[in-house]
C-alpha positions as CSV (number, residue, x, y, z in Angstrom):
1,X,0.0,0.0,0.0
2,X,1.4,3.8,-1.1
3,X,2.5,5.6,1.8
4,X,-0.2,8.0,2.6
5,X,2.2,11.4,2.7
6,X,3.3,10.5,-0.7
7,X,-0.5,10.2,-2.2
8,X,-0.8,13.9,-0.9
9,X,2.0,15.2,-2.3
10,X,0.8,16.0,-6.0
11,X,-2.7,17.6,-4.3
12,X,-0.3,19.9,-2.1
13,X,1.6,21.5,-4.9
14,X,-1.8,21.6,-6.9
15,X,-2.5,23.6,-3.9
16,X,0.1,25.6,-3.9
17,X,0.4,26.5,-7.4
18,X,-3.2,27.1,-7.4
19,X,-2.8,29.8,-4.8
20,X,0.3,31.2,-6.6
21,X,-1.5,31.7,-9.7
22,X,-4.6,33.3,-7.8
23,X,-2.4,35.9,-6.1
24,X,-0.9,36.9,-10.0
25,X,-4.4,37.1,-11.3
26,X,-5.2,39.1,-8.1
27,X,-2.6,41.6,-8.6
28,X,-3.1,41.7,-12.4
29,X,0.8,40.4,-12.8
30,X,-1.5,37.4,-15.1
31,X,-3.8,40.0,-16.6
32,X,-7.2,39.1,-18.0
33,X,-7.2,36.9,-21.2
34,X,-3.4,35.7,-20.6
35,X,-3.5,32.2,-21.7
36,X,-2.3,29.8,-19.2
37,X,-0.1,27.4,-21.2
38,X,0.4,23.7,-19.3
39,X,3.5,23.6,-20.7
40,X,4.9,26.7,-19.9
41,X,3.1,26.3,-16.1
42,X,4.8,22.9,-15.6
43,X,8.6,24.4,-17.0
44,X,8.3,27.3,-15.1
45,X,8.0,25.9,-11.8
46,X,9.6,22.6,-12.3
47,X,6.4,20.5,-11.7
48,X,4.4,17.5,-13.5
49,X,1.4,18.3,-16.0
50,X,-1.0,16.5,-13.1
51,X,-0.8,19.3,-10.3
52,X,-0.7,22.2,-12.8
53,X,-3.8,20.6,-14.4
54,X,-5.6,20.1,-10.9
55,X,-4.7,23.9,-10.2
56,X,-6.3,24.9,-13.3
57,X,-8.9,23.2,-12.3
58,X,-8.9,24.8,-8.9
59,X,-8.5,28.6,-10.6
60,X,-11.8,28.2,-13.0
61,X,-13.7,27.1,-10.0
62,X,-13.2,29.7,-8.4
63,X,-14.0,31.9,-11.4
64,X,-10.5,33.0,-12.5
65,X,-10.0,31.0,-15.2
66,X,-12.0,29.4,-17.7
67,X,-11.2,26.6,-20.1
68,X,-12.0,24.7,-23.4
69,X,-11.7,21.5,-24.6
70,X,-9.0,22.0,-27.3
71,X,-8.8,25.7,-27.0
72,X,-7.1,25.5,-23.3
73,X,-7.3,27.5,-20.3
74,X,-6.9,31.3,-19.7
75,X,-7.5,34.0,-17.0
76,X,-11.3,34.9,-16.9
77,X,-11.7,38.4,-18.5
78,X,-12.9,41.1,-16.7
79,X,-15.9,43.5,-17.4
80,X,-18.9,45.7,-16.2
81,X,-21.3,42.9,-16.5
82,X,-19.2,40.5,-14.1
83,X,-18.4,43.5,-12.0
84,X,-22.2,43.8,-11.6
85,X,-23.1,40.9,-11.1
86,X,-20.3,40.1,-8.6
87,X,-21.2,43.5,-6.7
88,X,-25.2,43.4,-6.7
89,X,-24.4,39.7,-4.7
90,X,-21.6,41.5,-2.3
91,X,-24.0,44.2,-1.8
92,X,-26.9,42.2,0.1
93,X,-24.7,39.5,1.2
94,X,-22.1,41.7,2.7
95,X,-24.6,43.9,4.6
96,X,-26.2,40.8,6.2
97,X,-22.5,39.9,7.5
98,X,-22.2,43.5,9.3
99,X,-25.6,43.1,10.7
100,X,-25.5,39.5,12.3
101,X,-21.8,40.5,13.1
102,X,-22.8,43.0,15.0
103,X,-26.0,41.4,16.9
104,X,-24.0,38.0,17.6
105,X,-20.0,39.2,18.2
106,X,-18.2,38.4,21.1
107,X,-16.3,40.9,22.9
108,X,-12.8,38.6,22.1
109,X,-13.6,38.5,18.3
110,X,-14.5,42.1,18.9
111,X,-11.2,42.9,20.1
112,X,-9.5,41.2,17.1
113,X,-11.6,43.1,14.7
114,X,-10.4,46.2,16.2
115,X,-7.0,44.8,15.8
116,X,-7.9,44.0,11.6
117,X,-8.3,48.0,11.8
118,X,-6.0,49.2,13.3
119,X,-3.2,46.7,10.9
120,X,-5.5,48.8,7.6
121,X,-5.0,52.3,9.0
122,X,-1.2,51.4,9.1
123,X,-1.0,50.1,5.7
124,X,-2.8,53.4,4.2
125,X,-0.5,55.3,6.3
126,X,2.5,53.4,4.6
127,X,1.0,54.2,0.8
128,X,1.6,50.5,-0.1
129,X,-1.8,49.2,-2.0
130,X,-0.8,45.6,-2.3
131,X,-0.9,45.2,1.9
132,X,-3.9,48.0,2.0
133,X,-6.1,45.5,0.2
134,X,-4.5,42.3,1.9
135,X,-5.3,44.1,5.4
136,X,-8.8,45.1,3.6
137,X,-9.6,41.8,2.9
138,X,-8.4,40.5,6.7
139,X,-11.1,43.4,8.2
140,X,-13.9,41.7,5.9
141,X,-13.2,37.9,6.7
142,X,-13.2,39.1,10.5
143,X,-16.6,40.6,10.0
144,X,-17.3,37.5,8.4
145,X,-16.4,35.6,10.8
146,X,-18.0,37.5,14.0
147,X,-21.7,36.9,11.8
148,X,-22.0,33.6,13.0
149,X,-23.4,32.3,10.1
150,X,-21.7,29.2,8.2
151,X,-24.0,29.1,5.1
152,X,-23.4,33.0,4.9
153,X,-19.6,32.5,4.9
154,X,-20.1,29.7,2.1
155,X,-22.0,32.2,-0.3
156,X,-19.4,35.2,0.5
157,X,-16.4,32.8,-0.1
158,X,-18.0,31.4,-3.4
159,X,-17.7,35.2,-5.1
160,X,-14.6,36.3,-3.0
161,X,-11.8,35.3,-5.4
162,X,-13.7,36.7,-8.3
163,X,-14.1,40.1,-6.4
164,X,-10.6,40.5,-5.1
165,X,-9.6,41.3,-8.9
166,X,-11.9,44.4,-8.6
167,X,-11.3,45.4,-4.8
168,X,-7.9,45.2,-5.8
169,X,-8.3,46.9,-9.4
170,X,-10.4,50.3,-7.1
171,X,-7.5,50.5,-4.8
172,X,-4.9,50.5,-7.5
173,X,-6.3,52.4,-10.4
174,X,-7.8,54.9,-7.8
175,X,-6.1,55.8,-4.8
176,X,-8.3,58.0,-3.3
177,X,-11.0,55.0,-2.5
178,X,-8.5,54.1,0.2
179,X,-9.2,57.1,2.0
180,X,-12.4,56.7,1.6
181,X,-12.5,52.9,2.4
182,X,-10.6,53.6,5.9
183,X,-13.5,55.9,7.0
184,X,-15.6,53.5,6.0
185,X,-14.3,50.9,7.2
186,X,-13.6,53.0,10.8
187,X,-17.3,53.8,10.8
188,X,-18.8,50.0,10.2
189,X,-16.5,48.9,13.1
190,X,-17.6,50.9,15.1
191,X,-21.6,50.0,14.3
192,X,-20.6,46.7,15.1
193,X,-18.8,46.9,18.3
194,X,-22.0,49.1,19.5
195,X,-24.3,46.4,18.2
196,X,-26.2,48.8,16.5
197,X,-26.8,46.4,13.3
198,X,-29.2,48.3,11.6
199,X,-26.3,50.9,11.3
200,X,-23.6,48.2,10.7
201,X,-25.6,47.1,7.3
202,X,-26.6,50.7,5.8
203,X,-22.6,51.6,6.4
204,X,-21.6,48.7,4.8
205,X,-24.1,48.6,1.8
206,X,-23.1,52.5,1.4
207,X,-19.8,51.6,0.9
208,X,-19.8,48.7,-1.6
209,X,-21.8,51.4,-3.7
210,X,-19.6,53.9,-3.9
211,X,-16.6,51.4,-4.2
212,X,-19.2,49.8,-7.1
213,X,-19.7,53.5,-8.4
214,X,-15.9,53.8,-9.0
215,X,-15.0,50.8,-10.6
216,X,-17.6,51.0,-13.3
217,X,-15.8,54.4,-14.0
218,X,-12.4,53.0,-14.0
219,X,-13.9,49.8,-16.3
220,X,-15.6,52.4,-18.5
221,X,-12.1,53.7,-18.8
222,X,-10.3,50.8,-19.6
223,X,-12.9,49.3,-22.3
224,X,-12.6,53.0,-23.8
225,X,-8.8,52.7,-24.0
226,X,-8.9,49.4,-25.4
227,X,-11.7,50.7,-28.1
228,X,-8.9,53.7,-28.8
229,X,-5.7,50.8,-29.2
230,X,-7.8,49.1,-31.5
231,X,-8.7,51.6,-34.3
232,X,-5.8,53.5,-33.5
């Protein structure tokens, strides 16, 4: 009988490439529409064609890549409709996390939300967008967390990859939404430590819309430029 550590092996660097390739597509170092090539994958990082498949496999269920039979696989393209679709699901779902996180939160995971805030006002202060959004995305999964609600978790983390791309997009193409997202984020905190929910929702919703609001504008921007490159 195979030893059991060695079965894992090929699912751990599946794993790991998976989350490699995430973080590029993330951070737009794998833009939208980059074809990911097996070969190339499995000579770049000095793996077999069996994890890189299972990690492409793992990137276009999670909505970041999409693939063919005979055509391949490459990075799921970006757009208004996805963005609305994504953000009209965020919107509702993201305001019932802020409520029931702040009707059901303990006092300890309280604390530790506090703590999420205080690690994103230190990253805004340090102008670096990469950790602003990693920290933005540690306050949200706290919230998250402090809701109390497993199947509500299950639905935010099914459209959480897919929305990074644009959280991270707002942050980076405008740098003023960080300002705005650190009052923002400072105010819905403080809703739910109060356990005032009804407060910890509106803030929350209000927020998503004008971080929405932006994007659209930035998208607009890039489908115009691409347009211009085009028949230029």
């Amino acid at each position: 009988m195979p030893d059991p550590a060695l079965v894992q092996i090929p699912e751990i660097i599946a794993a790991q490439l998976a989350r490699h390739l995430e973080e590029q597509i993330v951070f737009g170092e794998l833009p939208p529409n980059t074809r990911l090539v097996e070969e190339e994958i499995v000579r770049r990082y000095g793996v077999s064609r069996s994890p890189v498949r299972e990690a492409l496999r793992v990137l276009e269920q999670d909505g970041l890549a999409v693939r063919e039979t005979r055509k391949g696989a490459w990075v799921s393209p970006i757009g208004l409709k996805d963005l609305d679709e994504i953000y009209a699901c965020r919107l509702g779902l993201e305001g019932l996390a802020a409520e029931e996180a702040a009707k059901n939160g303990a006092e300890a995971g309280l604390a530790m939300l506090r703590g999420e805030l205080d690690a994103l006002v230190a990253a805004s202060e340090a102008d670096d967008v990469r950790l602003y959004f990693q920290r933005n995305v540690a306050v949200t999964d706290r919230i998250h967390l402090l809701s109390g609600n497993a199947t509500l978790r299950r639905l935010l983390g099914a459209i959480a990859k897919p929305a990074a791309r644009y959280r991270y997009l707002v942050y980076q193409r405008s740098p003023q939404m960080i300002g705005i997202s650190v009052e923002g984020n400072r105010a819905i905190v403080e809703a739910i430590t109060r356990h005032n929910a009804r407060s910890a929702r509106a803030l929350t919703e209000d927020l998503l819309l004008q971080s929405w609001r932006v994007i659209r504008q930035e998208l607009e921007g890039i489908e115009r430029e691409a347009v211009a490159a085009a028949t230029g």
